[in-house]
ZAMI-933541 format. One line per field, with one value per residue (C-alpha): x, y, z; residue number from 1. Coordinates in steps of 0.25 Angstrom, whole numbers, m for minus. Layout:
N
c1 X,...
c2 Y,...
c3 Z,...
num NUM,...
This chain:
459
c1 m56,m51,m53,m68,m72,m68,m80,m86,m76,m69,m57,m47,m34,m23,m19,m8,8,19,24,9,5,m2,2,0,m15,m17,m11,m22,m35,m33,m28,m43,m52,m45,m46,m61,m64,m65,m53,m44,m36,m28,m19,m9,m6,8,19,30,41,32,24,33,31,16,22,31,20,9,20,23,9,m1,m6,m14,m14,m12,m4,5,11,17,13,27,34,28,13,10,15,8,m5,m1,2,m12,m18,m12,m16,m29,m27,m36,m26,m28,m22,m14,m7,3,7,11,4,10,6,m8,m14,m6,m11,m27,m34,m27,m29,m43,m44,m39,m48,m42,m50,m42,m33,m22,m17,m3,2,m10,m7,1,m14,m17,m17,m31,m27,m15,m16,m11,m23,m33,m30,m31,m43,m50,m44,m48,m63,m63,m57,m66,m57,m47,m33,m25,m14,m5,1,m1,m15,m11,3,0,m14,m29,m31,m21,m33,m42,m35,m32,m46,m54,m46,m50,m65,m68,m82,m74,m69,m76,m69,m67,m54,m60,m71,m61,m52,m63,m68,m54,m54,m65,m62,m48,m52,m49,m65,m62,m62,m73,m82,m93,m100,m113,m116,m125,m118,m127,m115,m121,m119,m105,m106,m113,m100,m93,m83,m85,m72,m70,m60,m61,m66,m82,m91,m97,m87,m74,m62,m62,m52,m49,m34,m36,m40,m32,m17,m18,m31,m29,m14,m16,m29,m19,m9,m19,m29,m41,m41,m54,m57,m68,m70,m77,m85,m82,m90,m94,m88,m79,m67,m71,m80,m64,m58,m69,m67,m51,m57,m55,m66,m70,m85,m88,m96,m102,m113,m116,m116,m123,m125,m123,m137,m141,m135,m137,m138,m143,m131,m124,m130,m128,m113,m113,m119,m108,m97,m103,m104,m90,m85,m94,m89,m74,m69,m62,m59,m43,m45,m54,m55,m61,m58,m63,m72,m63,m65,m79,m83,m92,m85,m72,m83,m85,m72,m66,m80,m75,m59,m63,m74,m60,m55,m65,m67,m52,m44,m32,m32,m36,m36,m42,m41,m47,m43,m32,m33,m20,m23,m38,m30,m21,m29,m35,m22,m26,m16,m23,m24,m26,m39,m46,m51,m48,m54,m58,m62,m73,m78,m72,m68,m66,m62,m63,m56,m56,m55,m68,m74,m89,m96,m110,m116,m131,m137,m126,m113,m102,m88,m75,m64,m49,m37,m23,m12,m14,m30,m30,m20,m27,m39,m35,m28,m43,m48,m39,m31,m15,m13,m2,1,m5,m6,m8,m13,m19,m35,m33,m26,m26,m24,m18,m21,m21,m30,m20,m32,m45,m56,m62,m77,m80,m75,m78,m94,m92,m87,m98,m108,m106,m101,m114,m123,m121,m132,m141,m150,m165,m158,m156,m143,m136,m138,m127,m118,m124,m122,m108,m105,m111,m102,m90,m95,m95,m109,m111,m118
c2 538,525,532,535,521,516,521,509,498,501,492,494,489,497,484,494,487,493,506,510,521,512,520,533,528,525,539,545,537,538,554,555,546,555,569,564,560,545,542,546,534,526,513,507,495,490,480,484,487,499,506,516,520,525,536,538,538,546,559,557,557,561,575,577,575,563,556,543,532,521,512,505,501,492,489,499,510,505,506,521,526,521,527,542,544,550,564,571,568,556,544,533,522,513,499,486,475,467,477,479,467,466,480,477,481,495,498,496,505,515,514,517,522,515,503,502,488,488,480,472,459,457,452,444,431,433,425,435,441,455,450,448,460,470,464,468,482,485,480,491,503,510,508,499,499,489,490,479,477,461,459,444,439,424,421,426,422,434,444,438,445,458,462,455,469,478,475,460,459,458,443,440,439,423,418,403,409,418,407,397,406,409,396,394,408,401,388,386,382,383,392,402,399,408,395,397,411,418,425,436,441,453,458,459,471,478,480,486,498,509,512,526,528,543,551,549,559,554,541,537,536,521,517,502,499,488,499,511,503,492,492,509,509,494,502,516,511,502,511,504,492,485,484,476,477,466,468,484,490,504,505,517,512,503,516,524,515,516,533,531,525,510,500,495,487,487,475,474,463,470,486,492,504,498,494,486,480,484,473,481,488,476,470,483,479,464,470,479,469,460,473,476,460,460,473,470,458,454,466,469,471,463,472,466,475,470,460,447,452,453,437,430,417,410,407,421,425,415,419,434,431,423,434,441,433,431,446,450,448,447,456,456,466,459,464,459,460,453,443,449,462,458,448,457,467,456,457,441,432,419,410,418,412,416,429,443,458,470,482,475,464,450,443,428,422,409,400,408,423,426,433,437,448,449,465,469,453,450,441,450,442,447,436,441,436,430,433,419,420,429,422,409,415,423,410,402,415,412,425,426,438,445,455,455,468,465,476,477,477,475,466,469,458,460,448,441,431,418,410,409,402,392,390,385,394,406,403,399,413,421,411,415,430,435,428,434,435,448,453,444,431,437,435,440,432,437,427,421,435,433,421,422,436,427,414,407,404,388,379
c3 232,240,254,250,244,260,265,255,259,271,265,255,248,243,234,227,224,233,229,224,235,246,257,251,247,261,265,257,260,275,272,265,275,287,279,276,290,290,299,309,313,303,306,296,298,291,291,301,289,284,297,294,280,284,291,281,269,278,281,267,260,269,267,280,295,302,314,311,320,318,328,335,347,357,357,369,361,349,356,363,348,345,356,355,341,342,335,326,315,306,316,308,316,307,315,310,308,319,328,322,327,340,343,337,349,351,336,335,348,339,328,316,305,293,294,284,282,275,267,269,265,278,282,273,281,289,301,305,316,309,299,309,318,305,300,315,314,301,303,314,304,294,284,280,269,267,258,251,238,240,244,240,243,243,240,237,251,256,253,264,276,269,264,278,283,274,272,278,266,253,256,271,285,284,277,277,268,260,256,253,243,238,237,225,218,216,212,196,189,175,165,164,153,147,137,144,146,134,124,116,109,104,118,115,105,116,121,112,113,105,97,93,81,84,95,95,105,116,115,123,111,112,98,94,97,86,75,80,81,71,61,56,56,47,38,37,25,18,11,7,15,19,35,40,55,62,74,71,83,81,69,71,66,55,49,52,44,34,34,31,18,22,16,30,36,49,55,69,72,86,81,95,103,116,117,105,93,79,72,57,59,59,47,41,44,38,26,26,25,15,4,8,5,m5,m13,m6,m2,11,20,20,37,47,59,73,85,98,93,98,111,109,105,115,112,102,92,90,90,79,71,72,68,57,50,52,44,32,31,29,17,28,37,51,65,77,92,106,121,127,139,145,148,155,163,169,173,182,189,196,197,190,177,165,163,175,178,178,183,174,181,190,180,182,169,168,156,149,140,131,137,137,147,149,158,160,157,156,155,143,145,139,133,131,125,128,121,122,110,108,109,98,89,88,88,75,67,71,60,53,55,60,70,63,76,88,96,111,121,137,131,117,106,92,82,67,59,45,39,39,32,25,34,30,24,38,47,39,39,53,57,48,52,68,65,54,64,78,88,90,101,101,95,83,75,62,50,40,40,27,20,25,19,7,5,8,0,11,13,13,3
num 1,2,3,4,5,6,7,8,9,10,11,12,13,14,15,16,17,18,19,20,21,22,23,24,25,26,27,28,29,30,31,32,33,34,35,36,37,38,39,40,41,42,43,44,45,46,47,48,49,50,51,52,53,54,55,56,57,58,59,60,61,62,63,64,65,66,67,68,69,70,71,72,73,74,75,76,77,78,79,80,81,82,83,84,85,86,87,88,89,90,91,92,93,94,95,96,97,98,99,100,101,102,103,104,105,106,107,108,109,110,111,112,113,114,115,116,117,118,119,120,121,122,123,124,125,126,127,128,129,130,131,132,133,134,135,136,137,138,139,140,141,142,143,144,145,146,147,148,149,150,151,152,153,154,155,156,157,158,159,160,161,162,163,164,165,166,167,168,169,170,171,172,173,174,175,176,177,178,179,180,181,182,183,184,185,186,187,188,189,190,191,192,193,194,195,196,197,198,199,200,201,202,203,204,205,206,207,208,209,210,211,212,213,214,215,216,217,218,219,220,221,222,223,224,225,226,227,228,229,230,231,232,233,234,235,236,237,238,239,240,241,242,243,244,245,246,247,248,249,250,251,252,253,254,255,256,257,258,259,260,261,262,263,264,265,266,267,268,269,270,271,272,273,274,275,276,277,278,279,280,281,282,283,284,285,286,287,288,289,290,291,292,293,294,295,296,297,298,299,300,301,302,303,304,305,306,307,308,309,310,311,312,313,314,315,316,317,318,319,320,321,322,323,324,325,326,327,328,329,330,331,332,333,334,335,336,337,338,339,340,341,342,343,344,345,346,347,348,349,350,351,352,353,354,355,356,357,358,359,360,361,362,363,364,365,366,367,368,369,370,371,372,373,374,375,376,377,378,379,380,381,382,383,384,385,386,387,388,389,390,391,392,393,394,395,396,397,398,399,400,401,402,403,404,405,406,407,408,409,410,411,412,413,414,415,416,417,418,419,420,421,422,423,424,425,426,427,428,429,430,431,432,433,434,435,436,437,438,439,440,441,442,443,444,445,446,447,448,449,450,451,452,453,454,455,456,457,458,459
């Protein structure tokens, strides 16, 4: 609950858009802090165009005892008002903020428990003396509200005033400080660029999701969007059809797709079980594919779900799309996350290749949409996409999106192969692909098995 969490900051924003209950969430944190005994005065302080709607909002809404005035007439009456409200009830006085700071001294006489700052952004220039008079009487209250659906109604530096109210230590109490450091953090330096950060890109299969085709003890039902809306319903007419996945994960719905009779092969260099990889397991996997190409051919469908969004750099990306592309006779299903979706929730008003916020980790994205976080000594990537990303991505493999289906966390990609590769790029791909790196410095070496199942082994 908001009102308990003010024992730990006395200051809070109710940042809510108009119409989204401000007044009534005020209502019902001072009706808890008054019914648990931390107050027992209250002063709402307001534009002169809505002092009234407190009283009207408090009879409406408030479900306990308590004595309202709304502070007017001439300044010695004020101050009487003040005076006389001393009854065991809960004490709220409502005054504008013209009156406010003419009327300081009487005010913090009073002693109110909790300041209520309305419409808040009305201090957001810190030399007012509206701003400087609320920033004196709130330090002197416990607790402190201020309520605004425009924190920032001109510029970054709006916020200064408004928070040295409700708890002076987020930003400090000097504004020439404040605005020097605004100052830096606003200055353009680039883009952000990962080159020289270790990569150990087995790490990345550490971070796998664990899909469930079906419900599995124990697990969260966590189903692939690619698989479930546009890889079963493709399988379902077409009987018989080869599936390769690539990058498959746990396996569960490659070995699906394996029960409904379907020759499929699922291939995972970094099979895990949270802890460490398993890299006989994945051998086990390459030997798999080669029997199946050996015995069959080409696979009908490529399958790679989540696994572009999983690449610690282009290099491995294009490596990826084009072992796409030489293991499909034609067909190909591909999916990632979208750069939209994790720029809006950022909900800043900059460059789209700046910064942006999930939950409480700050992402920051280069060139390319990558972005990196660093978790238990490992440097973690993620690489989002634009519609267009995805399109020139695909025609470098050697692929030709044919629909593109374009979600809040997730794109899925439908695609054809356009062309063959050539000699060149096709050892090129198996060359990085078969030999990723393992734990110790130790890599795979399959790509030579690869090749030589392909004919494509040099000299």
């Amino acid at each position: 609950m908001l009102f308990l969490k003010l024992d730990a900051s006395p200051g809070a924003a109710l940042l809510m858009e108009m119409g989204t209950g401000k007044t009534l969430t005020t209502i019902g944190i001072a009706g808890a802090l008054w019914l648990t005994g931390r107050i027992r005065r209250v002063l709402i302080v307001a534009p002169l165009s809505i002092v009234g709607v407190w009283q009207e909002e408090f009879s409406r809404f408030a479900d306990f005892r308590y004595n309202l005035a709304v502070l007017t007439g001439s300044g010695a009456k004020k101050a009487d008002t003040l005076r006389g409200m001393i009854d065991a009830t809960l004490q709220i006085a409502v005054v504008n903020y013209e009156s406010a700071w003419r009327m300081e001294d009487e005010i913090k006489a009073w002693k109110p428990d909790l300041v209520v700052c309305d419409e808040g952004h009305k201090i957001k220039s810190h030399g007012a003396n509206a701003s400087k008079a609320m920033h004196r009487i709130g330090a002197a209250a416990r607790y402190r509200l201020l309520l605004t659906g425009t924190p920032v109604t001109n510029k970054a530096l709006d916020i200064f005033s408004q928070y040295k109210f409700l708890n002076p230590e987020i930003f400090g109490r000097s504004f020439y400080a404040f605005r020097k450091a605004a100052k830096y953090l606003s200055e353009e330096y680039g883009e952000y660029n990962y080159d020289k950060l270790v990569r150990h890109t087995y790490v990345q299969g550490l971070a796998q999701m664990f899909r469930t085709a079906e419900a599995v003890e124990g697990k969260r039902l966590n189903r692939s969007v690619l698989y479930t809306t546009v890889v079963l319903p493709y399988l379902q007419d077409r009987p018989g059809v080869s599936v390769l996945d690539f990058g498959c994960g746990k396996g569960a719905y490659i070995e699906a797709v394996r029960k409904s009779g379907h020759p499929a092969v699922g291939l995972e260099f970094y099979n895990n079980n949270g802890a460490q990889i398993d890299v006989a397991l994945g051998n086990a996997q390459i030997d798999a594919l080669l029997r199946a190409i050996e015995r069959r051919g080409l696979f009908d469908v490529v399958v790679c779900d989540s696994v572009l969004n999983s690449v610690d750099s282009m290099e491995a990306e294009d490596s990826v799309l084009k072992c796409l592309n030489l293991f499909s006779k034609g067909k190909v299903f591909v999916s990632g996350r979208p750069i939209d979706e994790a720029m809006t929730k950022a909900r800043l008003k900059r460059r789209l290749d700046k910064t942006a916020l999930r939950g409480n980790a700050n992402l920051f994205f280069d060139a390319d949409n990558f972005t990196a976080t660093y978790r238990k000594g490992n440097w973690y990537y993620q690489h989002y996409h634009s519609q267009q990303q995805i399109r020139a991505a695909a025609e470098r493999a050697g692929l030709r999106v044919e629909a593109l289906h374009w979600g809040k966390s997730s794109f899925q990609a439908e695609c054809t192969k356009a062309r063959e590769l050539t000699p060149e790029e096709a050892r090129a791909a198996v060359n990085f692909e078969f030999t990723l790196p393992l734990p110790n410095g130790k890599r795979y070496a399959r790509n030579h098995d690869v090749l030589r199942i392909l004919s494509l082994l040099s000299g």
